[in-house]
C-alpha positions in Angstrom: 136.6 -27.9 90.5 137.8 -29.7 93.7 141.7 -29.3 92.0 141.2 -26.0 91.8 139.8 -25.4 95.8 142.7 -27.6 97.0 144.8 -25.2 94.8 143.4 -22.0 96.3 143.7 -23.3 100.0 147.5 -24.3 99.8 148.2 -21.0 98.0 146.2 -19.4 101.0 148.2 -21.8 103.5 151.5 -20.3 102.1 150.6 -17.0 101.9 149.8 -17.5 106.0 153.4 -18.6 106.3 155.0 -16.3 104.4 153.3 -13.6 106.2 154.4 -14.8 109.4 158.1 -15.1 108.7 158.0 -12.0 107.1 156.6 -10.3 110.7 158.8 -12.5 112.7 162.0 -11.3 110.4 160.6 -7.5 111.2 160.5 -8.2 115.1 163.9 -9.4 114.7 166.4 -7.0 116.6 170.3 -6.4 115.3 172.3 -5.8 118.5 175.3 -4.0 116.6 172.8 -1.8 114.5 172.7 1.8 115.5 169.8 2.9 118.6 166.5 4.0 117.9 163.5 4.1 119.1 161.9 1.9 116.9 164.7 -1.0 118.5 163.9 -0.5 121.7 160.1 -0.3 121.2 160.5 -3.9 118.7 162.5 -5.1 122.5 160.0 -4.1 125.0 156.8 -5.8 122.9 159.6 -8.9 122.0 159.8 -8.5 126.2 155.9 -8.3 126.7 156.5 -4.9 128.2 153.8 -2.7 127.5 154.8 0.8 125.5 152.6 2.3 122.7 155.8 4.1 121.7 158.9 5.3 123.2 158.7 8.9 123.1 162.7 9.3 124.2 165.9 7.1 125.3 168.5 9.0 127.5 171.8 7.2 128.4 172.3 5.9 131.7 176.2 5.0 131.4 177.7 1.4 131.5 177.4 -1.3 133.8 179.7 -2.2 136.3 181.3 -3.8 134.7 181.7 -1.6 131.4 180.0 -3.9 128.9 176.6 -3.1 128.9 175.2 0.3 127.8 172.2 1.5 129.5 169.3 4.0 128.5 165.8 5.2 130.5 163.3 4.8 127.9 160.3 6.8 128.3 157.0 5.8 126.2 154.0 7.9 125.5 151.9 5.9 127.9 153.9 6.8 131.0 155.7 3.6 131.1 159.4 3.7 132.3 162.2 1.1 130.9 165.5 0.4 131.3 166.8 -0.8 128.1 170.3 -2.3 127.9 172.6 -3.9 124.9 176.2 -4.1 123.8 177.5 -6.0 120.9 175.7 -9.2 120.9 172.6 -9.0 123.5 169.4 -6.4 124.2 166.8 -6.4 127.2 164.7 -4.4 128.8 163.5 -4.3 132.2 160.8 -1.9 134.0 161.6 0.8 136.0 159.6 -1.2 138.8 161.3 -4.2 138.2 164.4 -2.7 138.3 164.0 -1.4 141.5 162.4 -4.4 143.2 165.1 -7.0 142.4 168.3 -4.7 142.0 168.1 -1.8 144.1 168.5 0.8 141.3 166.1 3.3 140.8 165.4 4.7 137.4 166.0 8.7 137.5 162.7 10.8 137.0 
């Protein structure tokens, strides 16, 4: 009996880790895959940005330097983001945010 309950918890135990490797592979972001919506919405929770789901993305152009692409993403909550990648990084940065510490406002 006790073989059996020590059995049933480790299985349980694994099953816990499993699951959460599985959800932290999902959260995962590939830089060089294509833009959606569902990227930029696993970047703003991976951010701690608040967005129940981005309802659209419009392109803002490059950076200054030409090496960052940058997009206005809207979500369905009213929440305003500038998202940004290239090859090999992502962010995102609130509208708010954006305009405190860079001077840039976000277009309406």
């Amino acid at each position: 009996m006790l073989i059996k309950t020590v059995i049933g918890l480790l299985a349980a135990v694994a099953l816990v880790i499993l699951y959460q490797g599985m959800r932290h592979e999902q959260a995962t972001v590939d830089p060089g895959a294509p833009l959606n919506s569902n990227k930029i919405l696993a970047v703003l929770h991976m951010k701690h940005l608040a967005c129940d789901n981005v309802t659209s993305y419009t392109p803002l152009g490059l950076s200054a330097d030409g090496k960052v692409d940058g997009y206005l993403a809207r979500c369905a909550d009213g929440g305003r983001y500038v998202y940004f990648q290239n090859a090999t990084l992502y962010g995102a940065v609130s509208c708010k945010d954006v305009a405190y510490h860079f001077g840039y406002y976000c277009p309406e």
